[in-house]
N, C-alpha and C positions, 0 to 999 in steps of 0.2 A: 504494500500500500504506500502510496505516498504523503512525506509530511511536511509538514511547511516551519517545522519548527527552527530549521535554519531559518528562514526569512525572518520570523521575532528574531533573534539573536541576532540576524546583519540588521536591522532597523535599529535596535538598543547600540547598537557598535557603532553604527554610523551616526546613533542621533538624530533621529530620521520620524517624527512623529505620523502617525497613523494621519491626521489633517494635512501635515504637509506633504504629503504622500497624493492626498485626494484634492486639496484645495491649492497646491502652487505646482509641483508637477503634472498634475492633469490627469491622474491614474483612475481609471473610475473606479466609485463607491460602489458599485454591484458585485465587481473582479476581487475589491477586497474583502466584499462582505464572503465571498465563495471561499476564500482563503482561509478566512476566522472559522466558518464549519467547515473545513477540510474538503469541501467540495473539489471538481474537478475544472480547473483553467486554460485557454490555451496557449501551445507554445509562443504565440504571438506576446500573450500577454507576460509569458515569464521572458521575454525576451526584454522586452518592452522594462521590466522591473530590473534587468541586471543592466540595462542602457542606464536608467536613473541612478543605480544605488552605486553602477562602477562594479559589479561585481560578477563573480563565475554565478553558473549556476545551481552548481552546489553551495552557494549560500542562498538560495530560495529554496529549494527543495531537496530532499534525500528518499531513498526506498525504501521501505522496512518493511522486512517479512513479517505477514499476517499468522499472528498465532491460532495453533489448530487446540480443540480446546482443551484436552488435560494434557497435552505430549507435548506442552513447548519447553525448553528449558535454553538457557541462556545462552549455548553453543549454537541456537538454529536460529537467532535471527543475525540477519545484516543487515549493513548500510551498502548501498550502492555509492558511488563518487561520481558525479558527472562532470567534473572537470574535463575530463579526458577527450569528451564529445563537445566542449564549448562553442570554439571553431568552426562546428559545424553547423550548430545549429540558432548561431548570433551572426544572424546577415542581414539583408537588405531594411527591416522593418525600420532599427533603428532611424535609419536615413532622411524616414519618412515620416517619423513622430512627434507631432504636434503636442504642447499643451494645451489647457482650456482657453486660454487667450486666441489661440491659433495663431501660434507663433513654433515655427519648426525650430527644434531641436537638432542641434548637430552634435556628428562625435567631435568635431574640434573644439567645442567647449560654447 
């Protein structure tokens, strides 16, 4: 399953409040409400979150095996890393994304 509990911890690290997130970056409140119940978001949008915060995307999210219910013990679950795939899967969107203002965002700052 996936978790999003890297992203609280890059938000607190970076100092990054939950409004400033929604009200000066332009991130919508629906994408972060999915987030807070562990719903399901798209790549676009965690693309879009590690353009803002500067970061991999193992600091938005990780994998962890869902426990089966009395056989789990603490050798069978993992973390996935998705650093490894970043590269691949942080391209064009950034390029392209607007705050609420409607004013584009670039990677050169």
């Amino acid at each position: 399953m996936i978790s999003y509990e890297p992203f609280w911890e890059t938000l607190k690290r970076k100092n990054i409040s939950q409004y400033s997130l929604v009200n000066k970056q332009g991130f919508t409140a629906s994408t972060l409400q999915r987030i807070r119940e562990g719903k399901n978001i798209s790549l676009v949008s965690i693309n879009v979150l590690c353009f803002i915060l500067s970061c991999n995307i193992s600091d938005i999210i990780c994998y962890k095996e869902e426990a089966a219910a009395d056989t789990t013990t603490a050798a069978t679950k993992t973390t996935y890393d998705f650093s490894a795939h970043k590269e691949k899967i942080l391209i064009a969107e950034k390029r392209n994304y607007r705050n609420k203002s409607g004013n584009k965002i670039s990677d050169t700052g």
